[in-house]
N, C-alpha and C positions, 0 to 999 in steps of 0.2 A: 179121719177116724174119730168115733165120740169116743169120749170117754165116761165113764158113769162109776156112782159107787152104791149100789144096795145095800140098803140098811135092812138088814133082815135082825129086827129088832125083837121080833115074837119070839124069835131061836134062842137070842143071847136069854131074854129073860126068863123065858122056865128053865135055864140052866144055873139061873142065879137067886130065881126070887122065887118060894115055894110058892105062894097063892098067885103066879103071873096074872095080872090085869087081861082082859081078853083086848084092850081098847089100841094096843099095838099093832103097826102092821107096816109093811114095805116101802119102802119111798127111795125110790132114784134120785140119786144127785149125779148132774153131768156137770164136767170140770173143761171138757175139751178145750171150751173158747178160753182158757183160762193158762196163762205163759206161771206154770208153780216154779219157777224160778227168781221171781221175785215177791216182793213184799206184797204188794198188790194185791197180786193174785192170788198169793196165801189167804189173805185177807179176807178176798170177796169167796175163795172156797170154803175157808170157815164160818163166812156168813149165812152160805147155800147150808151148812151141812145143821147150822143152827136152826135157819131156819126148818128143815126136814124133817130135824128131830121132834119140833114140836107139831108141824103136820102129821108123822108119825105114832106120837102120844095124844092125839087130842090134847094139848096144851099149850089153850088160851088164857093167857092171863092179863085178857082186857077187859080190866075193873072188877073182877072177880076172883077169890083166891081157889088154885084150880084142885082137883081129889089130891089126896093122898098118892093115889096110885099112878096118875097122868104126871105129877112129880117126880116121881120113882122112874116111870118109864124113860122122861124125857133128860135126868140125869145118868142114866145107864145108856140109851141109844148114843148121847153126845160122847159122855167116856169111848164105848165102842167104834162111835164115828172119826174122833178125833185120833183115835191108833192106829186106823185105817188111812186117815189126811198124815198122820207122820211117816207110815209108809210108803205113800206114792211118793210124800216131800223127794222121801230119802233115794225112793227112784229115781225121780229127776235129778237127784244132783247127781246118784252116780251114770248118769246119760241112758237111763231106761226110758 
């Protein structure tokens, strides 16, 4: 069974930021191959979902400092991201 987490990052932010960026947008993160019961794997899911976020905001910050807004987005998707990785955690440990 995969398992995946969508960032439906467009949603969160016109519920939070009046002028929402248009530059947001969806990004899968699959966890499947990934045992959340250990450190590990916590690890490399929070890496995947770092990385998403900033595929999700346009935010590249190689050698360049990135908008205003692709900042905003990319620390709102991770906050929203990381609620959702504490969630599954807490699935897995109680045997979900």
């Amino acid at each position: 069974m995969m398992k995946t987490v969508l960032f439906a990052v467009a949603a969160a932010l016109a519920t939070t930021v009046t002028a929402a960026p248009v530059l947001a947008k969806d990004v899968t993160v699959t966890y499947g191959d990934l045992d959340l019961a250990t450190a590990k794997g916590q690890q490399d899911f929070a890496r995947r979902i770092d990385r998403a976020a900033k595929v999700a905001c346009d935010y590249q910050p190689d050698g360049h400092i990135p908008s205003q807004e692709a900042m905003t987005c990319y620390r709102q998707a991770r906050a929203k991201a990381t609620t959702e990785m504490a969630l599954r955690l807490e699935n897995t440990r109680l045997g979900g």
